[in-house]
C-alpha positions, 0 to 999 in steps of 0.5 A: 500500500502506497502513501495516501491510500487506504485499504481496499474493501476485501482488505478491510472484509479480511481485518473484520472477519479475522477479529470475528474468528479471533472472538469466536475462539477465544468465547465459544458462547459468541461462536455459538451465537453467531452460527445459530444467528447464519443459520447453522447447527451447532455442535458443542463439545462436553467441555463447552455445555456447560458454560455455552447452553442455556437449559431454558433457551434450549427448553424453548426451541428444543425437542426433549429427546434434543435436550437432552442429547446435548445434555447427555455428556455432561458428567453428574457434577456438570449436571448440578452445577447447570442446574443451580446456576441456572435456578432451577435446583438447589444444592439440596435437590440435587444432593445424592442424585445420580447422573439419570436422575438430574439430567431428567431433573434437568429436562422437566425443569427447564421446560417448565420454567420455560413454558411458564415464561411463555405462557406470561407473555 
């Protein structure tokens, strides 16, 4: 680039989308976002769920049987830890409650909660 000029269209695209892809690995939540706002599917892996799905989002858009595929691999302390930070649990309900027994917990709740939140609007 020559004195004076500025950067080309294509030259400004490729400064733009590397930002994007640069956020997109650093915040798997925002890689998330912006593949479901273009329209694609998302695969997250077991490591991510836990920080990336919301359990009442998925409730509202999500089959039950989808739900809880995504949530299936995550391990009996993941399952408890979506289910207090998300308020649909406390540290009491879920005391001595196996891997099955929260993920389904997890499942009525969430679609509970996010049926009544449907249903006030």
């Amino acid at each position: 680039m020559e004195d004076g000029e500025g950067l080309s269209a294509v030259d400004y695209l490729d400064q733009a989308f590397e930002v994007i892809r640069e956020e997109a690995r650093d915040n798997p939540a925002f890689a998330a976002r912006m593949v479901k706002a273009l329209g694609g599917e998302v695969v997250f892996p077991n490591s991510a769920k836990r920080d990336i799905l919301n359990p009442l989002s998925v409730a509202a858009s999500e089959t039950e049987t989808a739900m809880r595929n995504l949530y299936s691999g995550l391990s009996a302390a993941e399952l408890r830890g979506v289910l207090r930070e998300h308020n649909l649990a406390s540290s009491v309900d879920v005391r001595g409650l196996a891997g099955p027994d929260l993920l389904d917990m997890l499942v009525r709740r969430a679609r509970e909660k996010a049926a009544e939140r449907m249903s006030t609007r």
